[in-house]
KOLTI-697855 format. One line per 4 residues: number of its first residue (from 0); their letters; for each residue x, y, z of C-alpha. Coordinates in Angstrom, 2 decimals, m for minus. Example, Ala and Ser with C-alpha at 12.3 -4.5 7.8 and 13.67 -1.06 7.14 Angstrom:
0> as> 12.30:m4.50:7.80  13.67:m1.06:7.14
END
This chain:
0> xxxx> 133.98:m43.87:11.99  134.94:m41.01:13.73  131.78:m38.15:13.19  132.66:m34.45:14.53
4> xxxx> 130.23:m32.41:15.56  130.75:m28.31:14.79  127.97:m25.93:16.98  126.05:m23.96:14.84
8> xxxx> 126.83:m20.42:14.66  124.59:m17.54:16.53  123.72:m14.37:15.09  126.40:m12.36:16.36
12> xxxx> 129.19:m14.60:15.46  127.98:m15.38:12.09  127.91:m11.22:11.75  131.51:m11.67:12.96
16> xxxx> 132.50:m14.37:10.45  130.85:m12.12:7.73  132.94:m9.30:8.96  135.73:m11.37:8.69
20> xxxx> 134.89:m11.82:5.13  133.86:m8.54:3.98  137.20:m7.09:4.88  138.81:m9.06:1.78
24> xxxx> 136.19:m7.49:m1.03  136.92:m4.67:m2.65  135.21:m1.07:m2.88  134.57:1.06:m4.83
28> xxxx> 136.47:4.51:m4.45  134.65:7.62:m4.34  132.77:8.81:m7.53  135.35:11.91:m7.17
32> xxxx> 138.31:10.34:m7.50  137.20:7.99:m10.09  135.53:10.66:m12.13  138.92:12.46:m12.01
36> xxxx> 140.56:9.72:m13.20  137.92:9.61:m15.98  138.53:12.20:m17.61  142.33:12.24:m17.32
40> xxxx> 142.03:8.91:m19.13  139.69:10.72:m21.45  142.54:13.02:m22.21  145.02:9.93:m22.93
44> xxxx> 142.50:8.80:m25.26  141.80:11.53:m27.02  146.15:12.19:m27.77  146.06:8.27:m28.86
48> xxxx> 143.47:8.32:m31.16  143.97:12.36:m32.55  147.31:13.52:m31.97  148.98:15.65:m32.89
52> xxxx> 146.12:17.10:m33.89  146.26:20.50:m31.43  142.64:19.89:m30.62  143.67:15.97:m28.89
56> xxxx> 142.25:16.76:m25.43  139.12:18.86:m26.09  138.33:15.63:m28.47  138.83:13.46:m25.84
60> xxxx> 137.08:15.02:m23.12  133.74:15.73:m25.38  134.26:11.86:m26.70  134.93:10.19:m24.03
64> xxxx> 135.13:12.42:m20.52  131.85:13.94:m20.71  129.83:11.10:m21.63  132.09:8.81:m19.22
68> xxxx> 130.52:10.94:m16.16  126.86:11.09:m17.84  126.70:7.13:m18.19  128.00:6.93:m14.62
72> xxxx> 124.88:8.97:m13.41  123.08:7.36:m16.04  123.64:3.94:m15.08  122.09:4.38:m11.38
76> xxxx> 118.94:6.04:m12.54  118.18:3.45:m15.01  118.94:0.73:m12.56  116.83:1.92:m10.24
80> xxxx> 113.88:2.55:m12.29  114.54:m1.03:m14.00  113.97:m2.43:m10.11  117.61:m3.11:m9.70
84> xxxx> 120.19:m1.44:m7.10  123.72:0.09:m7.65  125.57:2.68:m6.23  127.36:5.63:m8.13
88> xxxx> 130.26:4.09:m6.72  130.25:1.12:m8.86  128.11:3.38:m11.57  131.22:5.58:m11.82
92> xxxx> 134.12:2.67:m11.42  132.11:0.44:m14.18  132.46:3.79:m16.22  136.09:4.22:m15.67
96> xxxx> 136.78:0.95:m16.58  135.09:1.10:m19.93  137.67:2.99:m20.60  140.03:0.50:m21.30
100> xxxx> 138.60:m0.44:m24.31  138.92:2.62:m26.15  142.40:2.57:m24.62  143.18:m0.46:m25.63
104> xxxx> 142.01:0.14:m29.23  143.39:3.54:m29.40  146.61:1.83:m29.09  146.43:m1.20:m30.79
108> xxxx> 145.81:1.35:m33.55  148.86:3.32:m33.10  151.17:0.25:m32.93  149.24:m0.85:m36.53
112> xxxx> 149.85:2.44:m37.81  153.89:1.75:m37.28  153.35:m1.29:m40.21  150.36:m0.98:m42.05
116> xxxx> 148.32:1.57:m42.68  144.85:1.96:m40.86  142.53:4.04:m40.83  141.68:5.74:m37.52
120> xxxx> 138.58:5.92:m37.63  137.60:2.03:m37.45  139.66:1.88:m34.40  137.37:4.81:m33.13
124> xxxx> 134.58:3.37:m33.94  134.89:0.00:m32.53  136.34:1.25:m29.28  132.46:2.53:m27.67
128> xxxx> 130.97:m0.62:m29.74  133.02:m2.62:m27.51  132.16:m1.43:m24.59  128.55:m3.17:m24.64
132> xxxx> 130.25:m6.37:m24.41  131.38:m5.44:m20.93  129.20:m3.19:m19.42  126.00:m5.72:m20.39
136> xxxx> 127.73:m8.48:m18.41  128.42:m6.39:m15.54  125.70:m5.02:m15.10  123.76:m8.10:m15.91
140> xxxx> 125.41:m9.87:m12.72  125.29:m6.87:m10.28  122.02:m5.05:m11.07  119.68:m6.73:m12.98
144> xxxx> 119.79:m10.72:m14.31  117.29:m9.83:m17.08  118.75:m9.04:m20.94  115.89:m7.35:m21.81
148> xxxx> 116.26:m5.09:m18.70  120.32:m4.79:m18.93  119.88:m3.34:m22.85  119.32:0.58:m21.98
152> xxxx> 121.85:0.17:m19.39  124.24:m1.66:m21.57  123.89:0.72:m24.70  123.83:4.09:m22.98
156> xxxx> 127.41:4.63:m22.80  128.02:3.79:m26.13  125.18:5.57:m27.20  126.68:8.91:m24.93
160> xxxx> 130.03:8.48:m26.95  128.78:8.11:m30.53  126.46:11.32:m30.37  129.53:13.94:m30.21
164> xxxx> 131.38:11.36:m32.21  129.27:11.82:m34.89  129.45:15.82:m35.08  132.91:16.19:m34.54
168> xxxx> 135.01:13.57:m36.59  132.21:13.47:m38.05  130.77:10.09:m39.48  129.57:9.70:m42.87
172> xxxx> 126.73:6.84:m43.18  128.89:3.72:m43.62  130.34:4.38:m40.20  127.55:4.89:m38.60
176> xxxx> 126.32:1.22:m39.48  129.58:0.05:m39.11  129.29:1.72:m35.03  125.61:0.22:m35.16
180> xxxx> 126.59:m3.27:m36.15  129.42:m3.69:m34.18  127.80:m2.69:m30.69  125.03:m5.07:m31.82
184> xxxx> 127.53:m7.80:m32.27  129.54:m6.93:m29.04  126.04:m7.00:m27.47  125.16:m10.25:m28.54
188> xxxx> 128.34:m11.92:m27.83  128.12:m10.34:m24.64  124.79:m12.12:m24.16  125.87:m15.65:m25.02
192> xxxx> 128.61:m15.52:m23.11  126.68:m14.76:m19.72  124.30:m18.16:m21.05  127.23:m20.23:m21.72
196> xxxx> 128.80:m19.17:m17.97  125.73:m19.86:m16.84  124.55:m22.83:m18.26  125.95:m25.81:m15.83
200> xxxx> 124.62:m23.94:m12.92  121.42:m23.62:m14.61  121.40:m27.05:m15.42  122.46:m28.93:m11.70
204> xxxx> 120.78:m26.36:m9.60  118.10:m24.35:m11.77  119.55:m21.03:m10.84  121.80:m18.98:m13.10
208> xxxx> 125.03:m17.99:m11.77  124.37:m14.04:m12.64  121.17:m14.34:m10.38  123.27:m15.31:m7.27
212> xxxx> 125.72:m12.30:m7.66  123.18:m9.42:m6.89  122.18:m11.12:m3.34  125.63:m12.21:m2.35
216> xxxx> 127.06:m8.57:m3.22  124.29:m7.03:m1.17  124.58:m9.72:1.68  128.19:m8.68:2.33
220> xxxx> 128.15:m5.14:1.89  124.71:m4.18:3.14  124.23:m7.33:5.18  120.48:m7.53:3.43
224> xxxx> 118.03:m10.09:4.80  116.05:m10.54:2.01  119.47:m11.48:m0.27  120.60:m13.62:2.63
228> xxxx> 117.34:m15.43:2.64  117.47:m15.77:m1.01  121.18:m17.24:m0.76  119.65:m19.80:1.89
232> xxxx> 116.78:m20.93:m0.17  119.56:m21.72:m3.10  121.83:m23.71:m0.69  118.48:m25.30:0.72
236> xxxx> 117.14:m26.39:m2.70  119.74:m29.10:m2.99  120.40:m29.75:0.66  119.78:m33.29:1.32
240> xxxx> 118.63:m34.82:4.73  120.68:m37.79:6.48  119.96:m39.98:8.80  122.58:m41.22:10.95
244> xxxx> 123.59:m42.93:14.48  125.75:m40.62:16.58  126.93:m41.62:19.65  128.28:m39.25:22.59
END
């Protein structure tokens, strides 16, 4: 048998292989740019779901714009004071891209509307709802493993949108526990689906596969020692020892 034998790296050259690495991840644009494009996807939003009502974009900017760039400051505050880290970079990209739910709903609705008729304002209404689902996984994997912990964070942008929904459509009682229940369901699904992803990891290796994203994120951007140590005690836990004959 033929054994090769591959030097261990030094500090500086695994730095350099990390570099190497790092260069492939994406980040996260400016919180200007992407709170631009927040609220010109507000706007888009607000003509799917309202026009040709004259009032389309102020809708959609006090819907969705304005609390879009609250839950992105939102987000990092309660992270942080939940013991978890993020930057309004990914604070104000997770909120952008919340917005392609109410996108996505605003025109499902409209292509509906062409065949059978529905009523707007379930499509409104499920479109913050839904956002739960995502937000509460992201933030579960790059901020804080905990469900209990991830709720306020999870809810609040949801919660930002229904408040002027409710004055200005507005929403009579039913709808409101229609909004209620659905986030609720989104935010359960949400929360067996991160269980179910992380079950067989959880199950072969005792760690859960959300609780291994925070340290590798902050090991490649930050180059952290405390997440790199944390990453080596998971790949020590089921290292295994060998014994064998080399000869040279």
């Amino acid at each position: 048998m033929r054994l090769t034998i591959t030097r261990a790296l030094n500090f500086q050259e695994s730095m350099e292989e990390t570099a190497k690495f790092s260069k492939y991840l994406f980040t996260a644009p400016n919180p200007l740019y992407t709170g631009t494009a927040l609220l010109l996807v507000s706007v888009l939003t607000g003509f799917l779901f309202f026009y040709p009502d004259e009032r389309s974009a102020l809708f959609g900017l006090a819907i969705f714009g304005i609390p879009g760039l609250l839950a992105g400051l939102l987000t990092k505050l309660f992270v942080v004071a939940s013991g978890g880290k993020i930057y309004f970079r990914r604070s104000f990209l997770l909120a952008l891209l919340s917005m392609a739910f109410p996108v996505f709903f605003g025109i499902l609705w409209r292509v509906l509307s062409l065949f059978t008729h529905v009523e707007m304002i379930y499509a409104l209404i499920i479109s913050p709802a839904s956002i739960v689902f995502f937000r509460h996984f992201v933030i579960y994997a790059i901020a804080t493993p905990s469900h209990p912990i991830t709720l306020p964070n999870a809810i609040i942008h949801t919660v930002l949108i229904a408040i002027p929904m409710t004055y200005l459509i507005p929403l009579n009682a039913n709808q409101i526990v229609v909004l209620i229940a659905s986030t609720a369901l989104f935010l359960l699904a949400s929360a067996i689906f991160m269980e179910i992803v992380s079950y067989p990891m959880q199950r072969f290796f005792g760690v859960k596969a959300g609780a291994l994203v925070k340290p590798l994120l902050d090991h490649l951007t930050e180059k952290d020692v405390a997440s790199a140590s944390a990453l080596e005690k998971f790949l020590d836990s089921f290292a295994s020892k060998v014994n064998v004959y080399m000869g040279v």
